[in-house]
Every structure is written in structure tokens, then in C-alpha cells.
Backbone of each chain as nested JSON, in Angstrom:
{
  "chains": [
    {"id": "A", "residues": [
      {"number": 1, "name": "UNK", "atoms": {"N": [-30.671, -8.091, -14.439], "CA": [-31.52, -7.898, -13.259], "C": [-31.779, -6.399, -13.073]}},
      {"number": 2, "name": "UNK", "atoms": {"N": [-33.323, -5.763, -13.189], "CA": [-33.479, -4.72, -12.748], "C": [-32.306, -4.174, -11.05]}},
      {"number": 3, "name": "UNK", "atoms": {"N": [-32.396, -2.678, -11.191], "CA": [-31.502, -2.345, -10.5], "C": [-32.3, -1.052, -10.175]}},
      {"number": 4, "name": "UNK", "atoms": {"N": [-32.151, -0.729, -8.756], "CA": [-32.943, 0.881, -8.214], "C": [-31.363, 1.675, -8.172]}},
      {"number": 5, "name": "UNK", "atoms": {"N": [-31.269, 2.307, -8.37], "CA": [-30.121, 3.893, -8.265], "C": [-30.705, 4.623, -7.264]}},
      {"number": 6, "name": "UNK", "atoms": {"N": [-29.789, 4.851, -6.515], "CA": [-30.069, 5.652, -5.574], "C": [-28.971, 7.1, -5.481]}},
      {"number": 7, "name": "UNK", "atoms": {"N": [-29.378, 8.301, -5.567], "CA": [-27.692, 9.364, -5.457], "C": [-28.211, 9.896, -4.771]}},
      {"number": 8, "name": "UNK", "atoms": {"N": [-26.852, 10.086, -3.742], "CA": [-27.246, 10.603, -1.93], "C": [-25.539, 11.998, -2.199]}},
      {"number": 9, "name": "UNK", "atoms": {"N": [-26.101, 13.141, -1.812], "CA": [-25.0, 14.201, -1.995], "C": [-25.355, 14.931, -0.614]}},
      {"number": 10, "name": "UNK", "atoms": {"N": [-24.34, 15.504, -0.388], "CA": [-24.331, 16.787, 1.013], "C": [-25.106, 17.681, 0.266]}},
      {"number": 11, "name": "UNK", "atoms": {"N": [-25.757, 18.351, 1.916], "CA": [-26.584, 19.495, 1.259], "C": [-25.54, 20.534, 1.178]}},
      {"number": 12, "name": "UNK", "atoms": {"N": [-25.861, 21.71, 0.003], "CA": [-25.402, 22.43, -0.198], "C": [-24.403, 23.298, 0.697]}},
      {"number": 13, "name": "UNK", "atoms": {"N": [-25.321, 23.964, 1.76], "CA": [-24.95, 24.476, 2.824], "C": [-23.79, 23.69, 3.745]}},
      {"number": 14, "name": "UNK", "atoms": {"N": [-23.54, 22.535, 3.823], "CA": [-22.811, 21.829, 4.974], "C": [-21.03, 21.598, 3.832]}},
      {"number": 15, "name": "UNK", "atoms": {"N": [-20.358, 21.672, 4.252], "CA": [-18.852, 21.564, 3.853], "C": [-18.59, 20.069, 3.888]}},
      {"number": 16, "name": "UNK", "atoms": {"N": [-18.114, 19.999, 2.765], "CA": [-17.731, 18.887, 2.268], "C": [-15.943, 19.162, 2.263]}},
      {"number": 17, "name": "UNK", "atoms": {"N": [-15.394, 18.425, 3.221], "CA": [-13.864, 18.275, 2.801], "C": [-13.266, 17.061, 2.175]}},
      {"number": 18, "name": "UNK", "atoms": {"N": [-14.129, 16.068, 1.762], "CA": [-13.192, 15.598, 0.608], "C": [-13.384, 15.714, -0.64]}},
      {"number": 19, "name": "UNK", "atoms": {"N": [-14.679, 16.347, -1.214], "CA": [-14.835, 17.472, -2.296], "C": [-13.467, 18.472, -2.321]}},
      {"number": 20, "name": "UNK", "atoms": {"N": [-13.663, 19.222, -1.455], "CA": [-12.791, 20.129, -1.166], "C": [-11.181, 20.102, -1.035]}},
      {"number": 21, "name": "UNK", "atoms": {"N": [-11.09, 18.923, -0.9], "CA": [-9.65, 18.078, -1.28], "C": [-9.108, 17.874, -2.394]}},
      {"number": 22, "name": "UNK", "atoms": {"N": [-10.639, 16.992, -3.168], "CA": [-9.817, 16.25, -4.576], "C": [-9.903, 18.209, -5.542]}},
      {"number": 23, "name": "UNK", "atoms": {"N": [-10.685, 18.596, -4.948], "CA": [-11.17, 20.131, -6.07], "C": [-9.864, 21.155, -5.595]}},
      {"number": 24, "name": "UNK", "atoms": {"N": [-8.782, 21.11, -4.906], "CA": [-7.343, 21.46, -4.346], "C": [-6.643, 20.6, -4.899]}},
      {"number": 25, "name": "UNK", "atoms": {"N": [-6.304, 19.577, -5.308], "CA": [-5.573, 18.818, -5.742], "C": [-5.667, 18.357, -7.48]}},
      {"number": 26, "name": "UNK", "atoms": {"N": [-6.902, 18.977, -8.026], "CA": [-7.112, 18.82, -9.321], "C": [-6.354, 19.2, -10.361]}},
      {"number": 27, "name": "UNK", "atoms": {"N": [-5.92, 21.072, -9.474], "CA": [-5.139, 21.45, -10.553], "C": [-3.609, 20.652, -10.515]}},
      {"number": 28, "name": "UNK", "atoms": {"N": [-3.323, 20.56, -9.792], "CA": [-1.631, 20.04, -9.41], "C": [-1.709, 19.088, -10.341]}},
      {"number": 29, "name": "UNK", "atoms": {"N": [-2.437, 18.449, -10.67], "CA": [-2.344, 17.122, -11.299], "C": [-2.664, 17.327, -12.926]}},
      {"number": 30, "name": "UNK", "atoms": {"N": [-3.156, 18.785, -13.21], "CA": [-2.893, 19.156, -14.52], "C": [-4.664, 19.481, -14.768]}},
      {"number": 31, "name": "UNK", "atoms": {"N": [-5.462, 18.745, -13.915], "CA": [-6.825, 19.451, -14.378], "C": [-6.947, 20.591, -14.119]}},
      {"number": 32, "name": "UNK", "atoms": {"N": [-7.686, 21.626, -15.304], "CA": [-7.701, 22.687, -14.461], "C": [-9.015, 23.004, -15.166]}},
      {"number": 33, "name": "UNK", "atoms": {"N": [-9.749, 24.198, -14.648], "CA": [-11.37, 24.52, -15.411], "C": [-12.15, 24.423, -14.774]}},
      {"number": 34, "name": "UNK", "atoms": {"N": [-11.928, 23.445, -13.333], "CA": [-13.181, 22.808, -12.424], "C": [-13.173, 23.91, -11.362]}},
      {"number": 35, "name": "UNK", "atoms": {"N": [-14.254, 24.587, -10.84], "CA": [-14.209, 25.73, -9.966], "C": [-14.51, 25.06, -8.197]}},
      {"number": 36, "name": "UNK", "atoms": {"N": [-15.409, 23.69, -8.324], "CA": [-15.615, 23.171, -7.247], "C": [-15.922, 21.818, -7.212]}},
      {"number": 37, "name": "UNK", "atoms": {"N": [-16.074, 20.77, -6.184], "CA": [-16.07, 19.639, -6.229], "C": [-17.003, 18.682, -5.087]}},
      {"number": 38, "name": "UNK", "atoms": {"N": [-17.955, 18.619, -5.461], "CA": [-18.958, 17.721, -4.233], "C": [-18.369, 16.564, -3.982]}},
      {"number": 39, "name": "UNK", "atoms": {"N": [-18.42, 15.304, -3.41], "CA": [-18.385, 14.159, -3.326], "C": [-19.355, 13.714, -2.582]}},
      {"number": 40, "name": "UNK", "atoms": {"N": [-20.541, 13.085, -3.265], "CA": [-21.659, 12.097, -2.239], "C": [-21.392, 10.11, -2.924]}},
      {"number": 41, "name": "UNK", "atoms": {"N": [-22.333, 9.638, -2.209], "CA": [-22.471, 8.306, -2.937], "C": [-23.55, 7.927, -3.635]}},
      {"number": 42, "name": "UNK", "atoms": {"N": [-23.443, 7.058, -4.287], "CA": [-24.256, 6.565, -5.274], "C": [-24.482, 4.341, -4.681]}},
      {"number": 43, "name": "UNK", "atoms": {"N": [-25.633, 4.227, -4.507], "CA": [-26.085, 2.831, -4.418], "C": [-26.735, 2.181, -5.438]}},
      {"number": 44, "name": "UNK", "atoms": {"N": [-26.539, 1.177, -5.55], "CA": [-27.496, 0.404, -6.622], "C": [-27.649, -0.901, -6.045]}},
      {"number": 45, "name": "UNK", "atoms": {"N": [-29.571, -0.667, -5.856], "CA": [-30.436, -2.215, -4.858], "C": [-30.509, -2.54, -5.947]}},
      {"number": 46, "name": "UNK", "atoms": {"N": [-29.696, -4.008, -6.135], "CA": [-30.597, -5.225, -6.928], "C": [-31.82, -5.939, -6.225]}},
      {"number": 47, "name": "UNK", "atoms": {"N": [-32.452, -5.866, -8.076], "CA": [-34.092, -5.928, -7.431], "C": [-34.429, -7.353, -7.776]}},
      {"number": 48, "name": "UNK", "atoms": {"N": [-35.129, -8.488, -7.159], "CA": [-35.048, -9.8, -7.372], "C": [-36.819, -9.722, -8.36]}},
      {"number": 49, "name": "UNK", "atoms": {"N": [-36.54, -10.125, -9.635], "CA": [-37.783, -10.051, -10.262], "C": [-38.318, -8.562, -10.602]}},
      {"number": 50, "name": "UNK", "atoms": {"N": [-39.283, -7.791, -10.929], "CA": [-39.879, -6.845, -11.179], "C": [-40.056, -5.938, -10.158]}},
      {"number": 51, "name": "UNK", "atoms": {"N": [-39.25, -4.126, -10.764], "CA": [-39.503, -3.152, -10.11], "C": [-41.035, -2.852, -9.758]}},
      {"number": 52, "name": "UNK", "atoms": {"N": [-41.602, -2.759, -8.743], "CA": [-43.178, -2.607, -8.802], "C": [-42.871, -0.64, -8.085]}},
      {"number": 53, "name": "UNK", "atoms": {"N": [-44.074, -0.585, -8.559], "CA": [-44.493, 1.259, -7.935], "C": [-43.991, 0.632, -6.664]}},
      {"number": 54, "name": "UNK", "atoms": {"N": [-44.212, 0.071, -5.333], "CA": [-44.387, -0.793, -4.165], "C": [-42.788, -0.192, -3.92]}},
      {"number": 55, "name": "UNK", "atoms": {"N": [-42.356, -1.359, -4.586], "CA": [-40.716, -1.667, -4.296], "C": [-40.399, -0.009, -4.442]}},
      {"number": 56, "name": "UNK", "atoms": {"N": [-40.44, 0.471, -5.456], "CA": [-39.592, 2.156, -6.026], "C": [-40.434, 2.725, -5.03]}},
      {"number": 57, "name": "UNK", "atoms": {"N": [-41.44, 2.75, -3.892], "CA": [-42.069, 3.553, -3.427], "C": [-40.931, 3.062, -1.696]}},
      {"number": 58, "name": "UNK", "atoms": {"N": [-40.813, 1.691, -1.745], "CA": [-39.736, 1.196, -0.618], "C": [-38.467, 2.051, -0.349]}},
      {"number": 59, "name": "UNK", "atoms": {"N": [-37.948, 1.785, -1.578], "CA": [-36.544, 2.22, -1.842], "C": [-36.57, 3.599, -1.971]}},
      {"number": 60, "name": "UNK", "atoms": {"N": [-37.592, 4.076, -2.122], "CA": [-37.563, 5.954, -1.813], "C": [-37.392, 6.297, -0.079]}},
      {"number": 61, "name": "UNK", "atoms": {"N": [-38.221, 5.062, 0.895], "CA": [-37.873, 5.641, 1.662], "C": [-36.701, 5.088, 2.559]}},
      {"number": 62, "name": "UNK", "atoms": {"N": [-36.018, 3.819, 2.252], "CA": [-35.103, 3.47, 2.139], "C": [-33.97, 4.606, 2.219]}},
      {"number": 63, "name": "UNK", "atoms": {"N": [-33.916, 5.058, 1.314], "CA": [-32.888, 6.45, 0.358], "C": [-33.228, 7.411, 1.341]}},
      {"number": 64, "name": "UNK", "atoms": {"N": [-34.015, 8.011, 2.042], "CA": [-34.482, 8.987, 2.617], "C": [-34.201, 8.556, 4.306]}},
      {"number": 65, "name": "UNK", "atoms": {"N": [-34.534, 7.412, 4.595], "CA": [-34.418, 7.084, 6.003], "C": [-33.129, 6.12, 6.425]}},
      {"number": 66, "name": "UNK", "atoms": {"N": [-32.22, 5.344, 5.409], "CA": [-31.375, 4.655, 5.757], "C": [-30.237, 4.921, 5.287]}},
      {"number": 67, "name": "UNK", "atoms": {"N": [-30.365, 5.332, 3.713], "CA": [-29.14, 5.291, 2.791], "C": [-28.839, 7.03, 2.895]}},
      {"number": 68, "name": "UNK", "atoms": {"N": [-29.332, 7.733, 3.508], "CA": [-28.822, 9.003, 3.609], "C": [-29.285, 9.678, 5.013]}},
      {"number": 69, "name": "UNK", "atoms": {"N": [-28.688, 10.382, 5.704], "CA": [-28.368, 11.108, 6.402], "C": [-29.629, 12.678, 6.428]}},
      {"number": 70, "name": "UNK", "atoms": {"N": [-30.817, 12.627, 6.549], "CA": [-31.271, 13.779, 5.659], "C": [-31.178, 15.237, 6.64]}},
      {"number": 71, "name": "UNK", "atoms": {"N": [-30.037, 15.242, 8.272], "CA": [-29.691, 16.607, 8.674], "C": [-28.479, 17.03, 7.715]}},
      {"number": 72, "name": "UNK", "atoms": {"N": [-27.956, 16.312, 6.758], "CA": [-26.311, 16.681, 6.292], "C": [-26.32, 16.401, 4.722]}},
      {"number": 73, "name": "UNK", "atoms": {"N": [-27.743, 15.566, 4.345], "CA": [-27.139, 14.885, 2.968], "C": [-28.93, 14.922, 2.753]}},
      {"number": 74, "name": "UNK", "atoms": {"N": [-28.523, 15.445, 0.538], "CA": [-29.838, 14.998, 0.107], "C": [-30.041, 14.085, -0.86]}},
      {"number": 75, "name": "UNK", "atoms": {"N": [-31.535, 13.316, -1.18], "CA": [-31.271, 12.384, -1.972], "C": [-31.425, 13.161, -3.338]}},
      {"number": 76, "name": "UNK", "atoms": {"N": [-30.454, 12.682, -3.948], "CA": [-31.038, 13.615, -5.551], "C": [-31.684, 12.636, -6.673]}},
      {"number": 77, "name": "UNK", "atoms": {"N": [-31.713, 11.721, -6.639], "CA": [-32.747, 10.823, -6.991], "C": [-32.782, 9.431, -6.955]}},
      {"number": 78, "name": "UNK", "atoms": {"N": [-33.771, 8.519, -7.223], "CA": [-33.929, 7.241, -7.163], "C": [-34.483, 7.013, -8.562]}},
      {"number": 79, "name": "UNK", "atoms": {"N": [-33.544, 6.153, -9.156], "CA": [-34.083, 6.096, -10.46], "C": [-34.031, 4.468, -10.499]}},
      {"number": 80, "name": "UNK", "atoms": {"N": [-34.76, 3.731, -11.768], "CA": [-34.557, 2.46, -12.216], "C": [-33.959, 2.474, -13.28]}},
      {"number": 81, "name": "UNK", "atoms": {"N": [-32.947, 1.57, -13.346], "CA": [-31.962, 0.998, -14.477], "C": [-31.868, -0.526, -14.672]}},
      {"number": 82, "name": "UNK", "atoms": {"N": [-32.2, -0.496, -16.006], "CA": [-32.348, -2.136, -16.553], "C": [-31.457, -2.556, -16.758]}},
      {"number": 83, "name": "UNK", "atoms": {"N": [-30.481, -1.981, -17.43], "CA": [-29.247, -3.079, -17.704], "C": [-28.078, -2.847, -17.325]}},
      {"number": 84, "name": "UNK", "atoms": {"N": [-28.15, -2.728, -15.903], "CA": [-26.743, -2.426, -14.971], "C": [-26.085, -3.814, -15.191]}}
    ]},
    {"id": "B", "residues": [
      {"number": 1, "name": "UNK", "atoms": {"N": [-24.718, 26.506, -12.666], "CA": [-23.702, 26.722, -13.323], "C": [-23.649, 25.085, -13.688]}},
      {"number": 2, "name": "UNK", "atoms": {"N": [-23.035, 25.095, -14.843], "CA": [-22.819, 23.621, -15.713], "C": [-21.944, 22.637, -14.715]}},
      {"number": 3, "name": "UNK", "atoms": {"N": [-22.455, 21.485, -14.42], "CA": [-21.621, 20.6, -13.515], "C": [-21.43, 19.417, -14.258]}},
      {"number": 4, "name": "UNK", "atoms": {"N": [-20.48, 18.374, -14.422], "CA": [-20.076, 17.075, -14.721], "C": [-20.237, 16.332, -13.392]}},
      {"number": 5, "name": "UNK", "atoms": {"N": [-20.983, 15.015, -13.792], "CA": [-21.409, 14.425, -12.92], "C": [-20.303, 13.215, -13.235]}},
      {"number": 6, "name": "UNK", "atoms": {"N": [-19.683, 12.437, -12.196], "CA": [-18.675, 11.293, -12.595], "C": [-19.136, 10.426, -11.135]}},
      {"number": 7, "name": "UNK", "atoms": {"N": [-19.684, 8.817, -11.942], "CA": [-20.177, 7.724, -11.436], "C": [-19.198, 6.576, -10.829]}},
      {"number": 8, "name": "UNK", "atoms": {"N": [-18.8, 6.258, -10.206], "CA": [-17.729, 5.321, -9.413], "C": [-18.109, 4.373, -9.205]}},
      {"number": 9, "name": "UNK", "atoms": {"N": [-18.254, 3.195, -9.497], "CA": [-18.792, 1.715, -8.387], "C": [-17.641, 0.742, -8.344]}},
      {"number": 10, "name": "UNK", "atoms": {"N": [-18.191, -0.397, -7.085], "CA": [-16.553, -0.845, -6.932], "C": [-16.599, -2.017, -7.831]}},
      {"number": 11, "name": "UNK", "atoms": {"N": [-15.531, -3.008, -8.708], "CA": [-15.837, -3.261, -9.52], "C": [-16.786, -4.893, -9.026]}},
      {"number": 12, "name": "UNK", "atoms": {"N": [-17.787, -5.446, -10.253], "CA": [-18.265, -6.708, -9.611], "C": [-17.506, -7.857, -8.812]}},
      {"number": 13, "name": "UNK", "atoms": {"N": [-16.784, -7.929, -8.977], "CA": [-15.636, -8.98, -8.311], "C": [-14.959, -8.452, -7.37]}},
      {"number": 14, "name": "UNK", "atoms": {"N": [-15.386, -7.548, -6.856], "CA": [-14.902, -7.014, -5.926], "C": [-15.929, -7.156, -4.389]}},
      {"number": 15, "name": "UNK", "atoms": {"N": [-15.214, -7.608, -3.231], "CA": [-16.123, -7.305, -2.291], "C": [-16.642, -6.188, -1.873]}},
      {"number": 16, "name": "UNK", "atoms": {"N": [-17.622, -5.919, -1.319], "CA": [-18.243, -4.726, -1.354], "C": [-18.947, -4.409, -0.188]}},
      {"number": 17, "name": "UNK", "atoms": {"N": [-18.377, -4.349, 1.539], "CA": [-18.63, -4.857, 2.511], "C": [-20.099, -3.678, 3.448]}},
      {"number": 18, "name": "UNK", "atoms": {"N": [-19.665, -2.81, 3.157], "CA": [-20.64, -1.461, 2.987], "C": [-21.933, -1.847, 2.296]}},
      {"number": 19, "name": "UNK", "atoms": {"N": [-21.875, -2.425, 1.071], "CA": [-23.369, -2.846, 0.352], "C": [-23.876, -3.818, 1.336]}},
      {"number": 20, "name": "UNK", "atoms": {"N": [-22.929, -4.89, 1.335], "CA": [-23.358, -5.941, 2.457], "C": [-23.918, -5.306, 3.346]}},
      {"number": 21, "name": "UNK", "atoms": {"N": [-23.566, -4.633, 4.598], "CA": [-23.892, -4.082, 5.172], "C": [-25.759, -4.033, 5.383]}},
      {"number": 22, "name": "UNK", "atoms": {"N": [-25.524, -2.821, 4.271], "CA": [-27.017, -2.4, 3.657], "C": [-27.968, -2.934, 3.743]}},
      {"number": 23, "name": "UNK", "atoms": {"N": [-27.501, -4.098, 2.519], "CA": [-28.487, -5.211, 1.89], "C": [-28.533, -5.929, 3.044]}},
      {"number": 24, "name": "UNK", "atoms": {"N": [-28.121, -6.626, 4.451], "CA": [-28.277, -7.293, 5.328], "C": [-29.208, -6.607, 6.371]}},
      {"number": 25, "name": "UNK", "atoms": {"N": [-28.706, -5.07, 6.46], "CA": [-29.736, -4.231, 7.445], "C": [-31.229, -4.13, 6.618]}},
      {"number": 26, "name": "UNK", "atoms": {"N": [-31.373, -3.762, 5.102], "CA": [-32.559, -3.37, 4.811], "C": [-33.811, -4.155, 5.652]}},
      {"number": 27, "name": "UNK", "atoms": {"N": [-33.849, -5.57, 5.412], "CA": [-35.098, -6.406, 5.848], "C": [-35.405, -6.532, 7.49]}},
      {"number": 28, "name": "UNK", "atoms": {"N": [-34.524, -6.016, 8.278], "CA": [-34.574, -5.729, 9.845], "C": [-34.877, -4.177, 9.08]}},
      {"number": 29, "name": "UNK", "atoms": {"N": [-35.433, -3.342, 8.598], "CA": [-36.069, -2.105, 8.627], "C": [-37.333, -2.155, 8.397]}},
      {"number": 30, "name": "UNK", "atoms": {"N": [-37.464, -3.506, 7.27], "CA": [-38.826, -3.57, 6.84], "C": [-39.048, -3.412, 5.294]}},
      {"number": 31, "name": "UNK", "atoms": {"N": [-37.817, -3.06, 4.886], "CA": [-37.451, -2.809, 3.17], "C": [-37.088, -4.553, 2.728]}},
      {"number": 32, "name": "UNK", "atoms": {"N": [-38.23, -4.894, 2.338], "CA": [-37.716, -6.372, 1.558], "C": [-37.851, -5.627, -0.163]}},
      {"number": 33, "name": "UNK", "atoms": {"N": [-37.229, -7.128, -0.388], "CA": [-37.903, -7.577, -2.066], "C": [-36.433, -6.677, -2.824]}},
      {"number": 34, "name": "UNK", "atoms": {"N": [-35.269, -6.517, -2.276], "CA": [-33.645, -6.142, -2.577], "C": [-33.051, -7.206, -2.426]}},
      {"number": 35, "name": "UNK", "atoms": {"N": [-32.109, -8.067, -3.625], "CA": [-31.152, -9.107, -3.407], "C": [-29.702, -8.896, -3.249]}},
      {"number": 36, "name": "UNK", "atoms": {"N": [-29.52, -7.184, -3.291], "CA": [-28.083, -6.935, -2.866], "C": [-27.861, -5.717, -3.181]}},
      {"number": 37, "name": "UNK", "atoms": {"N": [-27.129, -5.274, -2.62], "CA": [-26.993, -3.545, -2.8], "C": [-25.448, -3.163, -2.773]}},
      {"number": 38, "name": "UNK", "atoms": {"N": [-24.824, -2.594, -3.753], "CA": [-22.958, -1.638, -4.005], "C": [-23.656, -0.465, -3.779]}},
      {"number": 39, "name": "UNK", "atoms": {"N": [-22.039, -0.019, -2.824], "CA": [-21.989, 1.433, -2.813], "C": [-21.002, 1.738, -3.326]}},
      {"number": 40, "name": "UNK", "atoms": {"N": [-21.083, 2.759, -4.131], "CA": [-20.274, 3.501, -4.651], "C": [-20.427, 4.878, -4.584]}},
      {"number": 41, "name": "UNK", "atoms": {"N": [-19.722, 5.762, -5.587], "CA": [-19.041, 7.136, -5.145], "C": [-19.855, 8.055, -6.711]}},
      {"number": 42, "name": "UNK", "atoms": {"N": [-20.349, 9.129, -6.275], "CA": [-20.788, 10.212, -7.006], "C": [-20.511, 11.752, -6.709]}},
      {"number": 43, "name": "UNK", "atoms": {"N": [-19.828, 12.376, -8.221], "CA": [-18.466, 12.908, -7.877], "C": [-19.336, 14.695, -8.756]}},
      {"number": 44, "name": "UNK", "atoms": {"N": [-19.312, 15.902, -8.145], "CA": [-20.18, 16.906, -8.81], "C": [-19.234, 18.091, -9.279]}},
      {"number": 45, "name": "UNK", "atoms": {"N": [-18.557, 17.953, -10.474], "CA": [-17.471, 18.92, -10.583], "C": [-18.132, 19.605, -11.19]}},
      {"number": 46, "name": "UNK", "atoms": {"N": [-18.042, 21.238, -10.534], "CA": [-18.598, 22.455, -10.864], "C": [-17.455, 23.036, -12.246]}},
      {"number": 47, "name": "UNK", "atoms": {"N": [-18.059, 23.492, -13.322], "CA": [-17.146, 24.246, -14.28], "C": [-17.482, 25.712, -14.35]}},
      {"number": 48, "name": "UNK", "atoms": {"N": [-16.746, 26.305, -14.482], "CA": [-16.705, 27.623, -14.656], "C": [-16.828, 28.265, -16.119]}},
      {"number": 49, "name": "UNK", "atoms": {"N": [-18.04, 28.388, -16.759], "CA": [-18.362, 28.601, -17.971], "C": [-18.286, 27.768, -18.804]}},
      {"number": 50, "name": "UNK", "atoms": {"N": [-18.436, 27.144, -19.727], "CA": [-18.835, 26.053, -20.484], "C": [-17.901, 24.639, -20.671]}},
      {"number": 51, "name": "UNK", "atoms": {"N": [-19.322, 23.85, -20.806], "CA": [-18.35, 22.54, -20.868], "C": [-17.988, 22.082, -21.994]}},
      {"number": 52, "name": "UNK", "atoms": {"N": [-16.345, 22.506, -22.796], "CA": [-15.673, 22.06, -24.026], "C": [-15.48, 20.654, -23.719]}},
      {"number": 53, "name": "UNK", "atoms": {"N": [-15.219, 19.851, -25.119], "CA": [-15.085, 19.078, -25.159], "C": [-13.858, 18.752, -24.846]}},
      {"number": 54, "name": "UNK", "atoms": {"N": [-13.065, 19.569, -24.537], "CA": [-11.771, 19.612, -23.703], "C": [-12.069, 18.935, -22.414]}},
      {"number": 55, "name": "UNK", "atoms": {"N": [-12.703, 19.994, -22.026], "CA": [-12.763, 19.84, -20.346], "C": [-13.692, 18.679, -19.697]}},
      {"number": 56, "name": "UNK", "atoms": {"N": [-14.088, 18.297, -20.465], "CA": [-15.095, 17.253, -20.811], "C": [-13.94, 15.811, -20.888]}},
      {"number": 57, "name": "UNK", "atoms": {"N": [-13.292, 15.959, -21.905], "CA": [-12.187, 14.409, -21.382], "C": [-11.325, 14.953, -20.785]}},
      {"number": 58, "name": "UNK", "atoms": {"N": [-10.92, 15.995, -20.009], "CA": [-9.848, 16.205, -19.132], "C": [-11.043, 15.439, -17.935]}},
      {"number": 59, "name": "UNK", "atoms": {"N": [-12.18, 15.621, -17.77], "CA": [-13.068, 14.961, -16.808], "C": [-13.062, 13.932, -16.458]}},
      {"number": 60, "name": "UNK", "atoms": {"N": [-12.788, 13.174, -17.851], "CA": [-13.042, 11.727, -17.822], "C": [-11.375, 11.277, -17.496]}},
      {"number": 61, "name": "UNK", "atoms": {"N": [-10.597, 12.135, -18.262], "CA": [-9.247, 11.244, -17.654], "C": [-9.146, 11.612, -15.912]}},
      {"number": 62, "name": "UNK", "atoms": {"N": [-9.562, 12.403, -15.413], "CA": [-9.233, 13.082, -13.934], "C": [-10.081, 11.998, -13.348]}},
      {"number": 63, "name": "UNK", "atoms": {"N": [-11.223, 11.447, -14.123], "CA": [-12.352, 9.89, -13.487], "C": [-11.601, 8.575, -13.406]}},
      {"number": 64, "name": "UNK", "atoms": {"N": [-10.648, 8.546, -14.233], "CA": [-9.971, 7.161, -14.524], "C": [-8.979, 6.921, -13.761]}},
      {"number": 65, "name": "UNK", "atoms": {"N": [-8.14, 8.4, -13.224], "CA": [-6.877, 8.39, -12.231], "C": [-6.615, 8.868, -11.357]}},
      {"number": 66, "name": "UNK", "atoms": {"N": [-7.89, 10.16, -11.107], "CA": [-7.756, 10.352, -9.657], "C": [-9.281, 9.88, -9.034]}},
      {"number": 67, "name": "UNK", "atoms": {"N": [-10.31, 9.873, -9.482], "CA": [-11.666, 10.04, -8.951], "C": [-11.804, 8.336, -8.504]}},
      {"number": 68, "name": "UNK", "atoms": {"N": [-11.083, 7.662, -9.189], "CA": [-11.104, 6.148, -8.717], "C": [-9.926, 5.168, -9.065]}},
      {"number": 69, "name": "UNK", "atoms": {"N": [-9.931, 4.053, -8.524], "CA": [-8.978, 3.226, -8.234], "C": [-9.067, 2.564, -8.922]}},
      {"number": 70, "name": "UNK", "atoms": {"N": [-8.455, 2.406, -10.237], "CA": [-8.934, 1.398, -11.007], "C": [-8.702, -0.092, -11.043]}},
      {"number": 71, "name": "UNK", "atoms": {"N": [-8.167, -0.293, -9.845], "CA": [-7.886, -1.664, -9.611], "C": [-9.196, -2.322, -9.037]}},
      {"number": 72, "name": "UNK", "atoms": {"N": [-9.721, -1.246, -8.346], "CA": [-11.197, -1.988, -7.879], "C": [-12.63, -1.239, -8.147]}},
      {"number": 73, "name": "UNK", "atoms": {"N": [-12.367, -0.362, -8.755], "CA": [-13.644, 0.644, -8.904], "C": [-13.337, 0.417, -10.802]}},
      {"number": 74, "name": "UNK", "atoms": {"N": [-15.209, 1.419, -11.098], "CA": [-14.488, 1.069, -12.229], "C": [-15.592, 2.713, -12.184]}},
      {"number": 75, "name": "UNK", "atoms": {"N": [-15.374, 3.23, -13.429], "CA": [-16.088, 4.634, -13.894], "C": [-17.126, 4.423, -14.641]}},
      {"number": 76, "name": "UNK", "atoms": {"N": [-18.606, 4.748, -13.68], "CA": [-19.953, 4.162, -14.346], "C": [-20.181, 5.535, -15.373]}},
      {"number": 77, "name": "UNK", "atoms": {"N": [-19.904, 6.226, -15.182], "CA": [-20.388, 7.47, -16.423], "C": [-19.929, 8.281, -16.01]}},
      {"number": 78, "name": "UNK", "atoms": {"N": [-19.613, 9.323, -17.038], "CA": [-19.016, 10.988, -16.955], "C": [-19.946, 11.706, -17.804]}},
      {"number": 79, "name": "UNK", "atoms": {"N": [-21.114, 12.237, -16.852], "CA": [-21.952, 12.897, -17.689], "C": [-21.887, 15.083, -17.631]}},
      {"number": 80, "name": "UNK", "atoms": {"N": [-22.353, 15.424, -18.306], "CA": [-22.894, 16.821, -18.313], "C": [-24.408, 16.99, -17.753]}},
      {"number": 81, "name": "UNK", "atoms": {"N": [-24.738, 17.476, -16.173], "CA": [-26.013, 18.14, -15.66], "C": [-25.935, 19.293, -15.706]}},
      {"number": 82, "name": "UNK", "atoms": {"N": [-26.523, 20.184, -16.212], "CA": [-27.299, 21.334, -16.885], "C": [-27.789, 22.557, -15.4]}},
      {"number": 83, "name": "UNK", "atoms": {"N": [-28.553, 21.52, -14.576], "CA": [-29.405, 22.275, -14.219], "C": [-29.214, 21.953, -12.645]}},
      {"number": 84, "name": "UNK", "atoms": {"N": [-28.32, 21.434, -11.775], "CA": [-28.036, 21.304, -10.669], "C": [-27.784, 22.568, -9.933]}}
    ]}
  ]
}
């Protein structure tokens, strides 16, 4: 079943503390190399039948007006994936 | 600066009460033509000068045991973005 991707991240500017957590706790645990650490979410709409321009034009604003936050969080893209 | 991108979703057999959520609010917004929607977790580890293939499966093991739960999540990809 086609599938829309959606990735929703904090904007740059706004502090992320559970980025800022696991990216403090990385090294302890033996990772080391990583200088910083975002954490946003990631959605995936199953799509019933065929992605249309329509639907990916929905789910953009979907992503923009429901699935993200856009004073604190940006969308970094909406993509389609076939064989989730 | 070179970032690793690491993909989280919770696994299919897993309830997923947040997607629910979603997928139940979308069509009271006006977003039809979605038969279900997971949320999951997207993870932006910043590296500090290049990404070895070291640091690259130290990524992927830090995805498997700390970035998610593998009892219910599972690790959709551990990629290299370039240009974030």
C-alpha cells in the first residue's frame, strides 16, 4: 500500500531537550563523534488506492497545519514511499 | 556539517494510539482519502567532521539500543544527509 512520509523536526532556533539528553548521554554509553542531537517525528499516512497530486497536495497541508506545530517545528519533507 | 539521519517506527503489531489519534482526527479536518497513520521518531545526529564508516555503525548500533526500544519500535533507516 502506497504510503505519504511525513518528517516534522524543531526549528533550529528553539531548544530541544530530549535531543539534548540522548546527545549527553551518548558518550557514557561509548558513542562518541556525535557533536549534537535533534529529535523530531516522523509519520507515515497510509494511502487507500493511488497517491494523486490531490492527496500529496492534502497531506502537505495536513503536515503543515496538523502534524506539526509550525511556531516550534518544521516540516522537512513529505515524500511518497511504495513499499513501506 | 554532515548529519546521520536515524528512522524509528513503532513496530506493525504494535498499537499505535497517537497514529490513531491522527488518522481519526484527519477527516473532521477535511483531509480524507488516509486509511491509517504511525508515528514515529526521527533522530538528527550532528558529526563533527566526517562520516567514517566507524561512526557510521557506531550510529546504527547507538539506533538499535539507545535511539529505540526494540521490543516495540523497530529502526526504519540510518542514513548520511549531506546538506541539512
Amino acid at each position: 500500500m502506497p504510503t505519504i512520509v511525513v518528517e516534522v523536526m524543531p526549528k533550529p532556533e528553539i531548544l530541544d531537550p530530549q535531543g539534548k539528553a540522548i546527545a549527553n548521554a551518548l558518550p557514557h554509553l561509548g558513542f562518541t563523534g556525535f557533536s549534537s542531537v535533534r529529535q523530531g517525528k516522523r509519520f507515515e499516512l497510509t494511502v487507500d488506492g493511488e497517491v494523486t497530486e490531490e492527496l500529496l497536495e492534502s497531506a502537505r497541508t495536513a503536515a503543515a497545519e496538523m502534524l506539526s506545530n509550525p511556531v516550534i517545528e518544521d516540516v522537512v519533507s513529505v515524500t511518497v514511499a511504495e513499499d513501506l
